[in-house]
RODO-78484 format. One record per residue (C-alpha): residue number from 1; residue in three letters; z, y, x negated. Coordinates in nm, 4 decimals, m for minus. Example, Ala and Ser with C-alpha at 12.3 -4.5 7.8 and 13.67 -1.06 7.14 Angstrom:
BEGIN
PT resi resn       up    north     east
PT    1  Ala   0.7800  m0.4500  m1.2300
PT    2  Ser   0.7140  m0.1060  m1.3670
This chain:
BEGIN
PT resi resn       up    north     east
PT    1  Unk   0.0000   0.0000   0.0000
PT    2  Unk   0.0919   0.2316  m0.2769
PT    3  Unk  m0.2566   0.1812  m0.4651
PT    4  Unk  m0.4353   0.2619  m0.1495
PT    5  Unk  m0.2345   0.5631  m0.0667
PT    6  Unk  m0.2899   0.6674  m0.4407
PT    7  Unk  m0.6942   0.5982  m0.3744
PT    8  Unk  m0.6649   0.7510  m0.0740
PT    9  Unk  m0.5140   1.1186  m0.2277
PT   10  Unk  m0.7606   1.0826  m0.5297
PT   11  Unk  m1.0558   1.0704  m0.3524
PT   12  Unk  m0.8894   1.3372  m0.0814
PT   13  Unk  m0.8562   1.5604  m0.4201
PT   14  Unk  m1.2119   1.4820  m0.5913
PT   15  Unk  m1.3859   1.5630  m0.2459
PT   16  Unk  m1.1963   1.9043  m0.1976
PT   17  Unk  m1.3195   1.9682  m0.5913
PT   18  Unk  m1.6508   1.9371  m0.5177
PT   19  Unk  m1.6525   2.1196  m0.1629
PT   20  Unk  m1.4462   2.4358  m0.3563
PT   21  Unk  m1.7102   2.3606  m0.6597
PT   22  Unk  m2.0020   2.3171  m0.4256
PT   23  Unk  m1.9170   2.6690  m0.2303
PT   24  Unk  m1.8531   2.9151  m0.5370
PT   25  Unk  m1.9809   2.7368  m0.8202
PT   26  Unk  m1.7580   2.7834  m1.0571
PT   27  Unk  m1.8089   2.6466  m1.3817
PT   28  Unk  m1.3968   2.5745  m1.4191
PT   29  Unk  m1.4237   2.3893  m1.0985
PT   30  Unk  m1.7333   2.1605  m1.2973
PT   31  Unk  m1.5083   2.1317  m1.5800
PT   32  Unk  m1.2367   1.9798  m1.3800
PT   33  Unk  m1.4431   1.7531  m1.2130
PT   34  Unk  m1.6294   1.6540  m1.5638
PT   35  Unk  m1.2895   1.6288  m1.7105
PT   36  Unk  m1.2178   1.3629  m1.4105
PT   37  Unk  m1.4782   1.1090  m1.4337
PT   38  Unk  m1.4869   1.1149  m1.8046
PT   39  Unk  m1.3387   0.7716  m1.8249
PT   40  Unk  m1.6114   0.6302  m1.5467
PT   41  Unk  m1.8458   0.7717  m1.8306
PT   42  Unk  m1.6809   0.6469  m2.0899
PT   43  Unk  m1.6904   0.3299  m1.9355
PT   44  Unk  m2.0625   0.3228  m1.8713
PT   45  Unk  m2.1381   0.3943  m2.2248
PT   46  Unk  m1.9144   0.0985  m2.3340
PT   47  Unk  m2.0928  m0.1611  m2.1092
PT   48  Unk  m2.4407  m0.0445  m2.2169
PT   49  Unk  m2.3622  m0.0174  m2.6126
PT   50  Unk  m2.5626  m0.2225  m2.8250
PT   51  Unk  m2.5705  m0.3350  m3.1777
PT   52  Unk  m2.6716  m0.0632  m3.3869
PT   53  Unk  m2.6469   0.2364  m3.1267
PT   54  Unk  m2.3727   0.5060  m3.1202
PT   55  Unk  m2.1401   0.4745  m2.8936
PT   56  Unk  m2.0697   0.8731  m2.9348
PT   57  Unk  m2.4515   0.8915  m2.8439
PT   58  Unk  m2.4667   0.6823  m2.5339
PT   59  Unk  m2.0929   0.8794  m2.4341
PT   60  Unk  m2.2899   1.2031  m2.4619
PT   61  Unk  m2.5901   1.0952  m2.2483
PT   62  Unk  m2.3536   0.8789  m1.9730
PT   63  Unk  m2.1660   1.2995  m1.9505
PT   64  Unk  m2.5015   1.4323  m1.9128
PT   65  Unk  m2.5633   1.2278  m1.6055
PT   66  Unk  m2.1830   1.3089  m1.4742
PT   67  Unk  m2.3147   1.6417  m1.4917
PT   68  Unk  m2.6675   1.6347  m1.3196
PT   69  Unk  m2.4535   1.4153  m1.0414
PT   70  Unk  m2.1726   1.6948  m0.9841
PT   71  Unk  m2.4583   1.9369  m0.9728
PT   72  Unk  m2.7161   1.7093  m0.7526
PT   73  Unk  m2.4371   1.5648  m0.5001
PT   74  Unk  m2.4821   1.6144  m0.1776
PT   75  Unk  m2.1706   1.6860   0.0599
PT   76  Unk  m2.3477   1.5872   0.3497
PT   77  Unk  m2.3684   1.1934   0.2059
PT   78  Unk  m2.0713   1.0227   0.3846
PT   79  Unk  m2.0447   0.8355   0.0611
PT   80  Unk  m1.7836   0.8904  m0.2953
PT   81  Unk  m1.9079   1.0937  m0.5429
PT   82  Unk  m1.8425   0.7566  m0.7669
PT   83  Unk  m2.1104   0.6298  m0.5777
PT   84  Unk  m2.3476   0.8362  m0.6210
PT   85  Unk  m2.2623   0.9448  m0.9972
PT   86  Unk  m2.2835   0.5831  m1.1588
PT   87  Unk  m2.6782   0.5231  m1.0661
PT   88  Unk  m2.7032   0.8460  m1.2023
PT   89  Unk  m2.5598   0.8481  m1.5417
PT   90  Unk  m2.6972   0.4632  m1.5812
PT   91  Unk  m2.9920   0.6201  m1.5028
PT   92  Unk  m2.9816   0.8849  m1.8068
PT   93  Unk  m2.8639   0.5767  m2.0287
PT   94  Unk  m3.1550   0.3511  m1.9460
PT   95  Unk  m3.3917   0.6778  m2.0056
PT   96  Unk  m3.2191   0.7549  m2.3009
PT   97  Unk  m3.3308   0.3840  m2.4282
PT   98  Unk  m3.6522   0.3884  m2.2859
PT   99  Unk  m3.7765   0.7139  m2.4010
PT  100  Unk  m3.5780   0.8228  m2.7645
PT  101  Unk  m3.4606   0.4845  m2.9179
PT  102  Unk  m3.7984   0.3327  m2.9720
PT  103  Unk  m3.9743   0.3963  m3.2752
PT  104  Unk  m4.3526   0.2680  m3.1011
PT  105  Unk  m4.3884   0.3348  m2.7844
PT  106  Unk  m4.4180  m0.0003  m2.6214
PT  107  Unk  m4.4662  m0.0151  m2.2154
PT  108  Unk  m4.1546   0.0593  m1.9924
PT  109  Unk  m4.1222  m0.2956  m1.8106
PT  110  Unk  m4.1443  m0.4257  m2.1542
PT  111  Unk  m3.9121  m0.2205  m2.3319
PT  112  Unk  m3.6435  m0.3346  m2.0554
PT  113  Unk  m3.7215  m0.7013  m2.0601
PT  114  Unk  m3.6383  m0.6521  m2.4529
PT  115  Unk  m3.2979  m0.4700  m2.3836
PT  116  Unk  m3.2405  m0.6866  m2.1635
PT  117  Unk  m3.3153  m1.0257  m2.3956
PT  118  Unk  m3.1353  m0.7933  m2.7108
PT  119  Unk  m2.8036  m0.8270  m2.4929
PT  120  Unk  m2.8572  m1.1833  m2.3784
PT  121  Unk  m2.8819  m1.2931  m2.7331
PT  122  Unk  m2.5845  m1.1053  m2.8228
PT  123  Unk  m2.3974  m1.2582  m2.5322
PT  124  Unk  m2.5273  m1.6050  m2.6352
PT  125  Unk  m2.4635  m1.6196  m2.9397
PT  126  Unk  m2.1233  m1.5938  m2.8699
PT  127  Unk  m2.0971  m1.8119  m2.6436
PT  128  Unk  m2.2784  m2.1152  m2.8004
PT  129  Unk  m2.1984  m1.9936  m3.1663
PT  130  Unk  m2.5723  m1.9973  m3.2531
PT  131  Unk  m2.8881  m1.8827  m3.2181
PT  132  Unk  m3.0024  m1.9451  m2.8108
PT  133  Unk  m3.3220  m2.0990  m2.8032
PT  134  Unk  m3.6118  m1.9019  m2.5899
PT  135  Unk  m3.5807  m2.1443  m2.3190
PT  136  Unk  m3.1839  m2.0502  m2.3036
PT  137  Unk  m3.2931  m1.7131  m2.2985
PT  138  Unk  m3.5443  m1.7563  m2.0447
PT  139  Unk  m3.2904  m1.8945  m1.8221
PT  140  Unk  m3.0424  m1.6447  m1.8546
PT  141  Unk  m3.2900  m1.3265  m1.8218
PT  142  Unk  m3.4969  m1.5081  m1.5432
PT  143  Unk  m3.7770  m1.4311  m1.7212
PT  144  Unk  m4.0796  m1.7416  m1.8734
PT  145  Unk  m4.0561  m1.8398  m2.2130
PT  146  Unk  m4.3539  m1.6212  m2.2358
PT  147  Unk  m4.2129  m1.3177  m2.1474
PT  148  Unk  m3.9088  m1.3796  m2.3763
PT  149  Unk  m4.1285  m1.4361  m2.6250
PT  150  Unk  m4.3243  m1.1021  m2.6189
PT  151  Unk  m3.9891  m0.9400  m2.5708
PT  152  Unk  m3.8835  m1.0690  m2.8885
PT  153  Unk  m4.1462  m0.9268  m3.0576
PT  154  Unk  m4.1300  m0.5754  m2.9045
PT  155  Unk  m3.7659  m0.5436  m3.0372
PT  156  Unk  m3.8888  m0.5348  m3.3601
PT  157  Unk  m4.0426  m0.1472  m3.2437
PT  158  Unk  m3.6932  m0.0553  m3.1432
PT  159  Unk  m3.5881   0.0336  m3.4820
PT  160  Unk  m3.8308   0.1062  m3.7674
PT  161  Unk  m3.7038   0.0864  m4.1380
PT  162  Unk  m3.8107   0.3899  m4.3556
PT  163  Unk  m3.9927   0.3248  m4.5786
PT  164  Unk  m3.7823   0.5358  m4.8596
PT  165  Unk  m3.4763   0.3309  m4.7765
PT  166  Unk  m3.3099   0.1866  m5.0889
PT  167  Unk  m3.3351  m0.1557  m5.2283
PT  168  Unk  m3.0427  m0.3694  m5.1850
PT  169  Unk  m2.9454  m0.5685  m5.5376
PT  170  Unk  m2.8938  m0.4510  m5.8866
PT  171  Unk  m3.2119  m0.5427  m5.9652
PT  172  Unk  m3.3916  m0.3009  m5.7588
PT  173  Unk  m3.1252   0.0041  m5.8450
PT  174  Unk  m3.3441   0.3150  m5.7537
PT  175  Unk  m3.6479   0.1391  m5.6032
PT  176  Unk  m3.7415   0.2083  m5.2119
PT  177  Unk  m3.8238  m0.0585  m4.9592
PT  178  Unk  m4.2209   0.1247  m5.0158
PT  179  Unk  m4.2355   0.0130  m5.3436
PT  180  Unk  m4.2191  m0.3522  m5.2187
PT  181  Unk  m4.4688  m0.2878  m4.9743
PT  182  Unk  m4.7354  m0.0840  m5.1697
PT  183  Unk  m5.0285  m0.1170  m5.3835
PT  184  Unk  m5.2685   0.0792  m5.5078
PT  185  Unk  m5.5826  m0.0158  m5.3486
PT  186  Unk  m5.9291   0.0916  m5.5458
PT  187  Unk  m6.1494  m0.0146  m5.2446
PT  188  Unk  m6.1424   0.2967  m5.0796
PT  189  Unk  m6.2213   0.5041  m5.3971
PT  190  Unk  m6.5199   0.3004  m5.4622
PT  191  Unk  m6.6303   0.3207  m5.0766
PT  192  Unk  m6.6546   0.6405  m5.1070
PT  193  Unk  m6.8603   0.6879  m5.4078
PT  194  Unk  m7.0792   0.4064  m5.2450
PT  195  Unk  m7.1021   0.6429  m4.9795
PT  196  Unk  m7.1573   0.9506  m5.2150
PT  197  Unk  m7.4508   0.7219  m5.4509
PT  198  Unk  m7.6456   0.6172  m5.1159
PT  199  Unk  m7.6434   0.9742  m4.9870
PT  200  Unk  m7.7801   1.0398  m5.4135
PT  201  Unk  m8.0534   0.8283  m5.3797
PT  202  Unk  m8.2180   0.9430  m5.1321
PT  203  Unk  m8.3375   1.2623  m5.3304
PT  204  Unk  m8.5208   0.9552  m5.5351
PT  205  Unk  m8.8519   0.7959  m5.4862
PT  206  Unk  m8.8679   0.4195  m5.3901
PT  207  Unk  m8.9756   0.3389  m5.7442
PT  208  Unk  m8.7320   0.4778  m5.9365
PT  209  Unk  m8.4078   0.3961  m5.6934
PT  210  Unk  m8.5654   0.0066  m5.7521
PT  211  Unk  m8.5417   0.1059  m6.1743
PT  212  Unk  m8.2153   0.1972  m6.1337
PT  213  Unk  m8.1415  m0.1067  m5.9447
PT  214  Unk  m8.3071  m0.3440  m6.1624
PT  215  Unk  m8.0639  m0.1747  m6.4811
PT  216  Unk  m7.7768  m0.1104  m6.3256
PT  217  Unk  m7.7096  m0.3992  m6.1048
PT  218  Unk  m7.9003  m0.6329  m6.1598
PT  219  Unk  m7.8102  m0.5668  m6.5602
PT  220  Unk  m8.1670  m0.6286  m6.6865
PT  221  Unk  m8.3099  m0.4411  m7.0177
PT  222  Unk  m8.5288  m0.1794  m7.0502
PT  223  Unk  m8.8121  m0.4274  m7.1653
PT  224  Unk  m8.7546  m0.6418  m6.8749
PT  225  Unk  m8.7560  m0.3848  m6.6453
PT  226  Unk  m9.0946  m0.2509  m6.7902
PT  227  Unk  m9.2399  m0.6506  m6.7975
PT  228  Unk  m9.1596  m0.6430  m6.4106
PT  229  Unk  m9.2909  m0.3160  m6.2821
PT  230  Unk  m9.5751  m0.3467  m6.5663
PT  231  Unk  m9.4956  m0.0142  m6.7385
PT  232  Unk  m9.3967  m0.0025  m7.1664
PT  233  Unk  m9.0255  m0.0206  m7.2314
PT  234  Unk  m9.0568   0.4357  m7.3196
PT  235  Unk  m9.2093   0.4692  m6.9776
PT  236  Unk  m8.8639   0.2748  m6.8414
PT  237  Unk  m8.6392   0.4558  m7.0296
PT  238  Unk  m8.8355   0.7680  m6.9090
PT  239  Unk  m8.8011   0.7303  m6.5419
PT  240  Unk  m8.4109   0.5997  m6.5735
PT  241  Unk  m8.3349   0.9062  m6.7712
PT  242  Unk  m8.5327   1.1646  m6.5140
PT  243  Unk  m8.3433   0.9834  m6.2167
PT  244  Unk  m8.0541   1.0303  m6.3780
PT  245  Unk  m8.0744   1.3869  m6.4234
PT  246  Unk  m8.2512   1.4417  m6.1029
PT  247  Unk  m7.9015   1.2643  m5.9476
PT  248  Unk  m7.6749   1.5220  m6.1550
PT  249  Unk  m7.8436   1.8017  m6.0123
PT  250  Unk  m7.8608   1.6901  m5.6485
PT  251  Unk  m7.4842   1.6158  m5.6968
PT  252  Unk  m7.3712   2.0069  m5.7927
PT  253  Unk  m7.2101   2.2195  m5.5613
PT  254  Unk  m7.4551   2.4576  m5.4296
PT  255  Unk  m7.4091   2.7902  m5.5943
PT  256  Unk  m7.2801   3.1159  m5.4538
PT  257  Unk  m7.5390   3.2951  m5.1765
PT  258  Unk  m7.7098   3.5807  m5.3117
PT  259  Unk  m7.8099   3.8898  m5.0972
């Protein structure tokens, strides 16, 4: 009797804090009411806190909710403000996952399904002091093996590593996680100046771009060349060393414009 008296008078008290709050506005009247359901937002926070998330974080965004509800509640609703404050600060929590904890943005059912399965596993794990398997999961998230699966996965987008963090060990005292990972890769520098030759060549007539091919990839002598093309071995060395100067000049800058 005494604990329903005592609900009674505190939601008696909460409701006449909003109406008063609702009427004038007053931000002291918001602070008092804040100040009440702190521990309902504390609470929230608590039960959606996962491994490797704030709690401070999740506390802040459960008291921004508490205070879009205080301001959005409706006096009219024959309903507690409890009521109608928990959707909304679970609300702000879920968005707060869905929208600023995700390094790649991954679709929104999906994203859930894989907070969902992160907690499971958690809770699991406990449980059955290993690893669940994904048809344990599956089970306990209603969701195929499929799904859990392709949640899985998307977890790994929740949190991305930098790629300046540190090494862990001695022996890799001052190196980054990106000097694992990297590699200096000549492909692209010698795409490009495939790109650069091709664009050359075309200032060249067919003869002498097949000269240059015959020397230069193909690797065969000057004598050869001439033998093939049935010019003297000076006529070859002629033509290579006109292309090549006619390629040096078609690759300068063009000079400055002249009035």
């Amino acid at each position: 009797m005494r604990t329903r008296r005592y609900d009674a008078g505190r939601l008696g008290a909460d409701r006449a804090l909003l109406e008063r709050y609702v009427e004038g506005r007053d931000p002291v009247d918001r602070d008092r009411l804040v100040e009440r359901f702190l521990p309902l937002a504390r609470g929230l926070a608590r039960r959606y806190q996962r491994s490797g998330e704030p709690f401070d974080d999740l506390f802040q965004v459960a008291c921004l909710g508490l205070v879009k509800a205080i301001d959005r509640f409706d006096l009219s609703r024959d309903v507690a403000f409890s009521s109608y404050a928990v959707p909304t600060m679970v609300g702000e929590i879920r968005r707060y996952f869905r929208d600023r904890t995700w390094s790649v943005r991954v679709p929104r059912g999906l994203q859930e399904l894989a907070l969902r399965v992160d907690k499971k596993v958690a809770e699991l794990s406990g449980d059955l002091h290993r690893q669940p398997t994904v048809a344990e999961i599956a089970h306990a998230t209603a969701a195929t093996e499929e799904q859990v699966l392709e949640a899985l996965q998307a977890c790994g987008a929740y949190r991305a590593m930098s790629l300046e963090t540190p090494r862990a060990g001695e022996d890799g005292a001052g190196d980054t996680l990106g000097d694992t990972l990297a590699s200096t890769e000549q492909g692209f520098g010698l795409a490009e100046d495939r790109a650069t030759l091709a664009q050359l060549l075309r200032t060249l007539t067919p003869r002498e771009r097949e000269v240059l091919r015959l020397r230069f990839e193909d690797d065969l002598t000057q004598r050869q060349i001439g033998q093939r093309i049935g010019v003297s071995q000076m006529q070859t060395s002629r033509i290579i060393r006109h292309s090549i100067a006619r390629l040096h000049t078609a690759a300068q800058p063009p000079g400055p414009a002249w009035r």
